[in-house]
C-alpha positions as a Markdown table, in Angstrom:
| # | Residue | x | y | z |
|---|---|---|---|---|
| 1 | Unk | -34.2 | 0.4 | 23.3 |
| 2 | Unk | -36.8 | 1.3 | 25.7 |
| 3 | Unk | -39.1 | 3.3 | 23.1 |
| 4 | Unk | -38.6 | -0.3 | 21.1 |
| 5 | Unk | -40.2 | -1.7 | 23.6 |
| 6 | Unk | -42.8 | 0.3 | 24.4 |
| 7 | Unk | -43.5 | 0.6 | 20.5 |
| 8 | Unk | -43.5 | -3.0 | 20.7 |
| 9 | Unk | -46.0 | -3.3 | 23.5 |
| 10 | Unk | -48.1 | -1.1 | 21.8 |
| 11 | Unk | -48.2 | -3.2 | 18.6 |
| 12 | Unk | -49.1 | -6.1 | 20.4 |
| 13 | Unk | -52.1 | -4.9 | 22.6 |
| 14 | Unk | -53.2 | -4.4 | 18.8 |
| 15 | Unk | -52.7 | -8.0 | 17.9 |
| 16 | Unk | -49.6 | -7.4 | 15.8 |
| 17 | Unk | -46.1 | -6.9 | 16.5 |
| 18 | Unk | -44.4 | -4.4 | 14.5 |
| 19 | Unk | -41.0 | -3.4 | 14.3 |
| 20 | Unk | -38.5 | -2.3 | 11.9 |
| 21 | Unk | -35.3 | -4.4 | 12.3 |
| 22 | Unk | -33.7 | -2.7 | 8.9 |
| 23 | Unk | -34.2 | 0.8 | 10.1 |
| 24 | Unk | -30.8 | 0.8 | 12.0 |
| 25 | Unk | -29.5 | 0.9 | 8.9 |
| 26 | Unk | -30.8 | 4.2 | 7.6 |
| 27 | Unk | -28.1 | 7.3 | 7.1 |
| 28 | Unk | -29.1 | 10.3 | 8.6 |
| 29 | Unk | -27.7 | 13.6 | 8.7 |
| 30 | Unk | -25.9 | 14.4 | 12.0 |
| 31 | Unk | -27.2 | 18.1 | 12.1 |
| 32 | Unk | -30.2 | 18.6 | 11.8 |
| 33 | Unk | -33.2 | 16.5 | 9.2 |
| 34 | Unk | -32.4 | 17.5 | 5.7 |
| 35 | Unk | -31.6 | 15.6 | 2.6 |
| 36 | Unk | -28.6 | 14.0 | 2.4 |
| 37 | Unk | -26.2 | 15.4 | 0.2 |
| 38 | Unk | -23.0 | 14.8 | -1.6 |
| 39 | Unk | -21.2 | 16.8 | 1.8 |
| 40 | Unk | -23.8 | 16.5 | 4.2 |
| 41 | Unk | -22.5 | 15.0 | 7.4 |
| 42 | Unk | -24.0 | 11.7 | 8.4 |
| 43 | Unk | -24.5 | 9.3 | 11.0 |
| 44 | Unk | -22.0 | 7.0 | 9.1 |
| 45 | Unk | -19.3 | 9.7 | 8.9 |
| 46 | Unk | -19.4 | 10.2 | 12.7 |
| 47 | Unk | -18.3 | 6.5 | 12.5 |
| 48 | Unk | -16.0 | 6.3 | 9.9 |
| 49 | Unk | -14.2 | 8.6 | 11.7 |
| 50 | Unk | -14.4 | 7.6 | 15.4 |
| 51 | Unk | -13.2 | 4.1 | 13.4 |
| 52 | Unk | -10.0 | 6.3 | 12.4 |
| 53 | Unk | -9.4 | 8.2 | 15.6 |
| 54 | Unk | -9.4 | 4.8 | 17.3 |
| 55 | Unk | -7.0 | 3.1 | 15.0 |
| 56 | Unk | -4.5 | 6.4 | 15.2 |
| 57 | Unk | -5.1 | 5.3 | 19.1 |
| 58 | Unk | -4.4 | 1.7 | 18.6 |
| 59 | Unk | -1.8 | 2.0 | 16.5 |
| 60 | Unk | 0.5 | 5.1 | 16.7 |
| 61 | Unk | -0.3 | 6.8 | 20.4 |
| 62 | Unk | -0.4 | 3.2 | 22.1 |
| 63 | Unk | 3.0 | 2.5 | 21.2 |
| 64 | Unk | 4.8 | 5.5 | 20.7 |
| 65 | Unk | 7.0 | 5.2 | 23.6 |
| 66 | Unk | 7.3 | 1.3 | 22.8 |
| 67 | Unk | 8.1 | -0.6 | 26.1 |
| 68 | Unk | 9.8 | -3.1 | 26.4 |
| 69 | Unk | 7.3 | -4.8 | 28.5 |
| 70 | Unk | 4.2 | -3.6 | 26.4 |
| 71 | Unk | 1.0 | -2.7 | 27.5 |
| 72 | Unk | -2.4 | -4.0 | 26.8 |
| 73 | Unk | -2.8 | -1.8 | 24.0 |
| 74 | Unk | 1.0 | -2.3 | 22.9 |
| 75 | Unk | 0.4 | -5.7 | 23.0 |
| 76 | Unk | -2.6 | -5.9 | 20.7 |
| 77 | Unk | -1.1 | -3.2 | 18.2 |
| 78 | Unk | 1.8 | -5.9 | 18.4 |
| 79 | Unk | -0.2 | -8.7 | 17.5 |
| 80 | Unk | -2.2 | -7.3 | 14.6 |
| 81 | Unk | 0.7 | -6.3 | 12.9 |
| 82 | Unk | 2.4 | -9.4 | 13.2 |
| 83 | Unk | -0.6 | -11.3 | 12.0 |
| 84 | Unk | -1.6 | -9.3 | 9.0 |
| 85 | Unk | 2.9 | -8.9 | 8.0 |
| 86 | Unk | 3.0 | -12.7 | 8.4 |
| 87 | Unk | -0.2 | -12.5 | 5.8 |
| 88 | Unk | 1.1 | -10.7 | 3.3 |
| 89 | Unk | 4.3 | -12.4 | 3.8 |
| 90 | Unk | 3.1 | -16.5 | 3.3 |
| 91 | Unk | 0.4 | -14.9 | 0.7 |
| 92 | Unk | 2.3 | -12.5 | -1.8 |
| 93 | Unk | 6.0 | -13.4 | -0.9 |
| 94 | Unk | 8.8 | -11.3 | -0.3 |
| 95 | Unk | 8.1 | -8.9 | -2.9 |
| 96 | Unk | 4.6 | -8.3 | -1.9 |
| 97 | Unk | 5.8 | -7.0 | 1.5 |
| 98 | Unk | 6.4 | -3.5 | 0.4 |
| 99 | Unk | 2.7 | -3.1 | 0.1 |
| 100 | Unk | 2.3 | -4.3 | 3.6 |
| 101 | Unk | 0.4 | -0.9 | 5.0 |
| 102 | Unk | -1.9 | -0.5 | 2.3 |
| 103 | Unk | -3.3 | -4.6 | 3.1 |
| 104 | Unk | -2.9 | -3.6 | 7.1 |
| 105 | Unk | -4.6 | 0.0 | 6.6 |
| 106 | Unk | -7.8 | -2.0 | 5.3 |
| 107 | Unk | -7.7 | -4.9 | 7.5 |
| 108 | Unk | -7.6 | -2.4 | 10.6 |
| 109 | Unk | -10.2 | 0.0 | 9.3 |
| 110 | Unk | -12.5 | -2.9 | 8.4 |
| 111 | Unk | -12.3 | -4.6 | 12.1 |
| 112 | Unk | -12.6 | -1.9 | 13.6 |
| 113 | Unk | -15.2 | -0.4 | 12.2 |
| 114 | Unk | -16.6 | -4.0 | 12.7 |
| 115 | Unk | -16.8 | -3.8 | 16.4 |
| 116 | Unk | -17.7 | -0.2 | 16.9 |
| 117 | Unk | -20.6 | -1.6 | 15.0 |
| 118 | Unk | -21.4 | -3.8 | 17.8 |
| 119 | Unk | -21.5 | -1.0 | 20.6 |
| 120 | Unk | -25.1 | 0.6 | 21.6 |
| 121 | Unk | -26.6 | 3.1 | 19.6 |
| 122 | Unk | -23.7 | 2.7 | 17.4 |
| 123 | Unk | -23.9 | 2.8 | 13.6 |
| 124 | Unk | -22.3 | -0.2 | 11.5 |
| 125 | Unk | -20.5 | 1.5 | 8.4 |
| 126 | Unk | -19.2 | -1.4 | 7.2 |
| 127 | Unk | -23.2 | -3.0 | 6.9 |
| 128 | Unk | -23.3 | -0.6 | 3.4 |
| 129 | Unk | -22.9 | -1.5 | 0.2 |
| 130 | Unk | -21.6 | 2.1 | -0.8 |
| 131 | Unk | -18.7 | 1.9 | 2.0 |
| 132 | Unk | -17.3 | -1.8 | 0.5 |
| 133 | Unk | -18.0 | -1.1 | -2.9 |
| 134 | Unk | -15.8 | 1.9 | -2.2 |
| 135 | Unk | -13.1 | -0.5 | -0.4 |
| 136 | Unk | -13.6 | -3.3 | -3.4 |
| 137 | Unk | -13.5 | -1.0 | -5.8 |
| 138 | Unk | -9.8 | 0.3 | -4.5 |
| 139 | Unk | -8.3 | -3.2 | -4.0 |
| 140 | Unk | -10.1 | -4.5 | -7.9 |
| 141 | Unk | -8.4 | -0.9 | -9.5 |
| 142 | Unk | -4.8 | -0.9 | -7.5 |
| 143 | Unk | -4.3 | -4.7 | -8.4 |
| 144 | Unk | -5.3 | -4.6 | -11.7 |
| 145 | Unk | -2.8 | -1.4 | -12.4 |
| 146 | Unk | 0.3 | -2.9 | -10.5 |
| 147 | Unk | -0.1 | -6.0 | -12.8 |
| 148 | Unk | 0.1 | -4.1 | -16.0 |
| 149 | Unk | 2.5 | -2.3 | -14.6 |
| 150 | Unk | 4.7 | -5.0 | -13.2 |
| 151 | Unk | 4.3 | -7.4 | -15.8 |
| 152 | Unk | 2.7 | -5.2 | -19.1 |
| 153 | Unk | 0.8 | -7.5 | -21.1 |
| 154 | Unk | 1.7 | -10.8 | -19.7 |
| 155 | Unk | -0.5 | -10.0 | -17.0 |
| 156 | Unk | -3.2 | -11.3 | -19.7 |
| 157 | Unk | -1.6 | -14.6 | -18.9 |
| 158 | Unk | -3.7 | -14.6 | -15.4 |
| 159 | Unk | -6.4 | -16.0 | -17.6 |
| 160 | Unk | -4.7 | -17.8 | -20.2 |
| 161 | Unk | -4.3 | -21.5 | -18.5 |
| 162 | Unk | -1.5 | -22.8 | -20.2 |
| 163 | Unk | -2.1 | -26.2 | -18.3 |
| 164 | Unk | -5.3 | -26.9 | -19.7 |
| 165 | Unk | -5.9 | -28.8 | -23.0 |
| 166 | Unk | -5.4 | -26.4 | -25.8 |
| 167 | Unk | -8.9 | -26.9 | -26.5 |
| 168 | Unk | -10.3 | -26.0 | -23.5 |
| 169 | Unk | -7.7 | -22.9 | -23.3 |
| 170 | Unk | -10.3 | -20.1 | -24.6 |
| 171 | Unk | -13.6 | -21.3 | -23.2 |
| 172 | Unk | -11.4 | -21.1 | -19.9 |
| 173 | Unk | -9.9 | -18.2 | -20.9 |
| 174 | Unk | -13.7 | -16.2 | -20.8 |
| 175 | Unk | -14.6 | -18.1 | -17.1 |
| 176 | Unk | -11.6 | -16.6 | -15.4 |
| 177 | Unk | -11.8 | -13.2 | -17.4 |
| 178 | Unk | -15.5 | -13.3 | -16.0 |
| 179 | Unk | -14.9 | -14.4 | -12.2 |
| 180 | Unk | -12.0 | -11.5 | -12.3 |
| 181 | Unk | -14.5 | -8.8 | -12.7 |
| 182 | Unk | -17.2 | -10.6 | -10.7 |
| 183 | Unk | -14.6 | -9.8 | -7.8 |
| 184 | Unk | -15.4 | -6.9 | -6.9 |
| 185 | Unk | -19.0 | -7.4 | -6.7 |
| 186 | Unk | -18.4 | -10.8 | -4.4 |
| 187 | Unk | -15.8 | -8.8 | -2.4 |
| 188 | Unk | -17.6 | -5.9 | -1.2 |
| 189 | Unk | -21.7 | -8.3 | -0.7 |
| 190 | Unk | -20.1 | -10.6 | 1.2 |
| 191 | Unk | -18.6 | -8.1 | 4.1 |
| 192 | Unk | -21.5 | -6.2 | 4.0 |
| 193 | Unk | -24.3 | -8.9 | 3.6 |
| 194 | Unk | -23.3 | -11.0 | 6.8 |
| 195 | Unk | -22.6 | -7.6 | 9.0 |
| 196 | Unk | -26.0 | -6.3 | 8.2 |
| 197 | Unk | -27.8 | -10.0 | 8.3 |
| 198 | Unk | -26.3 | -10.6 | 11.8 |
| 199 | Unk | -27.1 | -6.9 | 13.0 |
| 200 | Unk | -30.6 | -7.7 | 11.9 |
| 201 | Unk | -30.9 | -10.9 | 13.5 |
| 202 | Unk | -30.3 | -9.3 | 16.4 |
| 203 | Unk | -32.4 | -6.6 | 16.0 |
| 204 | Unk | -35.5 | -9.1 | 15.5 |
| 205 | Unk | -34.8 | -10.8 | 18.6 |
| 206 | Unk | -34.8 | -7.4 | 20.4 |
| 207 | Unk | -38.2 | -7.0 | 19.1 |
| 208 | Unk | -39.4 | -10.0 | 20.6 |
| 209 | Unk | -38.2 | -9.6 | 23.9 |
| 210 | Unk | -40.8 | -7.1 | 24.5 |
| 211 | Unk | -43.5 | -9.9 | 25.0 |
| 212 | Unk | -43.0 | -11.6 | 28.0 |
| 213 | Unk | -43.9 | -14.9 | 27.4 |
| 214 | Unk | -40.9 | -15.8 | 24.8 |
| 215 | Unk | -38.9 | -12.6 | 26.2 |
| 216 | Unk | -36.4 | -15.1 | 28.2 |
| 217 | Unk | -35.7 | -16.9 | 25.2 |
| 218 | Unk | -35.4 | -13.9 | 23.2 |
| 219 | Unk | -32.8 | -12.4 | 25.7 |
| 220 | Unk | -31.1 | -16.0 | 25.3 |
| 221 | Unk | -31.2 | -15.6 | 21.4 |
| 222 | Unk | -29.8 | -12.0 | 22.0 |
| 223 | Unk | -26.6 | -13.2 | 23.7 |
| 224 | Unk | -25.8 | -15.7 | 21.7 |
| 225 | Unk | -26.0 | -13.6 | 18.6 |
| 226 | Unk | -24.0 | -10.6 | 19.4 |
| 227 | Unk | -21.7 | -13.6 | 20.9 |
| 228 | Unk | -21.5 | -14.6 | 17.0 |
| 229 | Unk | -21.6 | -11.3 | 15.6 |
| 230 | Unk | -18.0 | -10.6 | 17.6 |
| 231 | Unk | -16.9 | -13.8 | 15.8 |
| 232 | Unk | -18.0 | -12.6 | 12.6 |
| 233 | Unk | -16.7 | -9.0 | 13.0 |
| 234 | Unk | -13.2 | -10.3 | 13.1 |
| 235 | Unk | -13.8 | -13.4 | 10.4 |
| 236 | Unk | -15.0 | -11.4 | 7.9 |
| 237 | Unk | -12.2 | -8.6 | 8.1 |
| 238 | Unk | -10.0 | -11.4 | 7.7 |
| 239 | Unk | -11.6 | -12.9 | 4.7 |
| 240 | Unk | -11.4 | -9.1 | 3.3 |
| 241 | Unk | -7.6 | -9.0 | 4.0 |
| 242 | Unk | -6.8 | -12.6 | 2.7 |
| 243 | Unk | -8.6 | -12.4 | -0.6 |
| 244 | Unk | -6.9 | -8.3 | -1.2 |
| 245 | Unk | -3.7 | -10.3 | -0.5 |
| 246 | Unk | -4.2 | -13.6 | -2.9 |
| 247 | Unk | -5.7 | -10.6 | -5.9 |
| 248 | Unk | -2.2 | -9.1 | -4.9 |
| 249 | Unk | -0.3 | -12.0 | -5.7 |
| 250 | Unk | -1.8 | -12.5 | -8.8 |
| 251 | Unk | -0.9 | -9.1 | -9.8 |
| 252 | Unk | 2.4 | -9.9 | -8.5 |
| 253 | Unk | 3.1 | -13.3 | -10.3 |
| 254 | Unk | 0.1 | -13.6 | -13.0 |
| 255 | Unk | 1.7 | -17.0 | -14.6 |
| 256 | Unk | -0.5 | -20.2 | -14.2 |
């Protein structure tokens, strides 16, 4: 932050204020400054898997010895699996319950790899497109299988609307078999587009705070950002988890 500034400083003794608010963004490799490769190990696996090690904390070491009076940690690992079991529960129904850790594996990994994001020096994994396309990608494939295999070919009924005027049927028919393959796409830009907007709001702001005469107001606009940015964190993990859960129950009861 301080070379920022000084960078910043610099720029505007010149008359200009540069400052690269997308560079936070950039993977790198962790060892040394080569290409990155298929294997090479980057910035955003070091993150990826601190977001693991952290959720094996949350989730298995915090209440292995399950008091009865939980702790802080207990509590929280609690509450998160209530919240997401109720989810898939009111969402899916009963027999969506068995899939249960698979919707709770993503919704954890996805928040917290959310707020890691928002630590110093950090590195948001969840701000590229190749990490949710990867995550979209999974939820699009193992929904669309479990309805053929659940239901065989009336799973075609998802986009046959048998409530419409027969007329209607096929020109509706071609809108939902279009907005079903469109999911993927909407799923994975809209997790990463507002984490990386946000982080590079932020980031501007930070920019600006190296001149002094808007720097109070940029420290103002700094704070209430990253105040927003713990809001969004959560929100858009949530939106991730409640759409994987209503694609679910269409795989799960496909009849309109």
């Amino acid at each position: 932050m301080a070379s920022e500034a000084q960078a910043a400083d610099k720029a505007a003794e010149g008359g200009s204020l540069v400052f690269h608010p997308m560079d936070q963004f950039i993977v790198k490799p962790l060892f040394g400054d080569g290409a990155v490769g298929m294997f090479t190990i980057t910035n955003s696996t070091l993150w990826m898997g601190l977001a693991v090690l952290a959720i094996i904390g949350l989730m298995v070491l915090s209440t292995s010895r399950r008091a009865i009076v939980p702790g802080r940690m207990q509590s929280i690992a609690e509450l998160a699996y209530g919240f997401i079991y109720k989810m898939v529960e009111d969402i899916c129904g009963k027999d969506g319950v068995k899939y249960f850790p698979y919707v709770m594996t993503l919704f954890m990994f996805i928040v917290t790899a959310n707020f890691l994001g928002l630590l110093p020096k950090s590195f948001t994994t969840t701000s590229h497109f190749a990490v949710t396309v990867v995550l979209a990608l999974a939820v699009f494939l193992t929904v669309t299988i479990l309805g053929f295999v659940k239901n065989g070919a009336g799973f075609l009924s998802l986009f046959w609307v048998s409530s419409a005027p027969l007329a209607l049927r096929p020109v509706l028919a071609i809108i939902e078999l279009i907005s079903y393959f469109v999911r993927p796409v909407s799923h994975s830009i809209r997790l990463a587009g507002n984490v990386m907007a946000g982080h590079a709001v932020i980031k501007v702001f930070a920019g600006f705070a190296a001149i002094a005469a808007i720097s109070p107001v940029s420290v103002l606009a700094i704070t209430a950002m990253y105040g927003l940015e713990v809001l969004v964190a959560f929100i858009q993990a949530y939106v991730f988890t409640i759409l994987t859960c209503v694609y679910l129950k269409d795989a799960l009861h496909p009849h309109h």
